[in-house]
Structures are given as structure tokens and as C-alpha cells.
Phi, psi and omega in degrees: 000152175260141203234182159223150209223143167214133209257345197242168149271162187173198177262187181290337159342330196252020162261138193229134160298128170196145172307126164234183162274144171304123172286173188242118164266153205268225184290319204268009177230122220244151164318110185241142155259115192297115183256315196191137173232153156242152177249109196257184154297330164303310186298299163305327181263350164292314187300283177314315173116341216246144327297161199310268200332004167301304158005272165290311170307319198263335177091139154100102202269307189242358166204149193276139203258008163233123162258358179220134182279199171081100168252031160222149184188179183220174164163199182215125171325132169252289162242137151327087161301138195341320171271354193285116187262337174294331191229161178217160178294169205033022170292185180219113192233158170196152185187207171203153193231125173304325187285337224036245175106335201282009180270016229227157207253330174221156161210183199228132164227168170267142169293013164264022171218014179264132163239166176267128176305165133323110211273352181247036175255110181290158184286337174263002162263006165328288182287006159297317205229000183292304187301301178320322190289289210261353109009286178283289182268039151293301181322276192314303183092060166216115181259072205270161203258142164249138193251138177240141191235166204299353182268339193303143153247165179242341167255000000 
């Protein structure tokens, strides 16, 4: 699979397309084949390192210990592990992962960091309004569906 990869902090210059192995998800984690990432402020302060606590907070003091950024991303289960009881392949999905990855063709998560997309949502005003969404229900512990009607914008 193909990934974008970094081995330093830097600017973006310092990103590489590059072939990998296709990760293995373990029991308790499923497979996304990876649709849309977003690139935030998380991202931007891993690639660079600055500020220096991005540093600490993401791992990794003099060289970073994630080579592939994108901690937000949609996509669709490819596989499943023995414990996950919430996703089945080919859901539609979008989340975010403490590890990131989402810079990636594939990635590997746990299903605590997973929600099922909205089926009435377009994808490309998705990663718009996803992070922001899956956020409030962590916070809450409330897993309410976001809806969008035909008269509604996201921009």
C-alpha cells in the first residue's frame, strides 16, 4: 500500500510517498481502507514538532515516533478483529486515532475511536464537520446521527 511518510520534523518537503506493508489488525482492531483524511492542527504540529509540547504531547523528542500523519479520516471497514463487536466489514465509517495513520491507503484502530458515517451525508462535506461531531460525542457519551436536509449547508 502506499503511504506518505516522514522520518524528521520539518516542513512539509520533508514527506515522502512511499510502499509499505498493508498493516494487520490485532484482535481488539479493525482495518479501514482509508477514503478521506483531513489535515488540522494536529497534523501541522506533528509534521513540524513546534510547539516543542506537540512534541511530547504526540511522542517522539528529536525525531517523531508516527511516520504517517492524518489522526482524522472516513473510510470503510475492511476487516474486523475477534473482539470488535460494533463494525462489520463495509460499514462506513469516519474517526480519529491517537496513533494517526490516516495519510495512509490503510490503517489499523481500535473501535473506540470509531463512529458509522451518516448514509445522508455527502463525502465531500464530511471531514468538515466529522472531527468537530465526534468530539461532542465523546465528550457527552451521546451517540446522536448528524443530519443533513436538503435545504441545510455545511459552508
Amino acid at each position: 500500500m502506499r503511504a506518505i511518510i516522514r522520518q524528521v520534523y520539518g516542513s512539509p518537503d520533508v514527506l515522502e510517498l512511499q510502499e509499505i506493508e498493508k498493516p494487520v489488525p490485532k484482535d481488539d482492531e479493525i482495518l479501514l481502507k482509508v477514503h478521506a483524511a483531513s489535515v488540522n492542527r494536529t497534523d501541522s504540529h506533528g509534521l513540524r514538532g513546534t510547539p516543542f509540547m506537540a512534541r511530547i504531547v504526540l511522542g517522539g523528542l528529536r525525531k517523531p515516533k508516527t511516520k504517517i500523519l492524518g489522526y482524522d479520516f472516513a473510510g470503510q471497514v475492511d476487516e474486523v478483529g475477534k473482539e470488535v463487536s460494533e463494525f462489520h466489514p463495509d460499514d462506513e465509517v469516519f474517526g480519529t486515532n491517537k496513533g494517526a495513520g490516516g495519510f495512509a491507503e490503510y490503517l489499523c484502530t481500535t473501535q473506540d475511536f470509531l463512529l458509522i458515517k451518516p448514509p445522508n451525508i455527502f463525502q465531500k462535506y464530511f471531514l468538515k464537520t466529522q472531527y468537530l461531531d465526534l468530539n461532542y460525542q465523546k465528550m457527552t457519551k451521546k451517540h446522536r446521527p448528524l443530519f443533513l436536509y436538503k435545504s441545510q449547508t455545511l459552508c
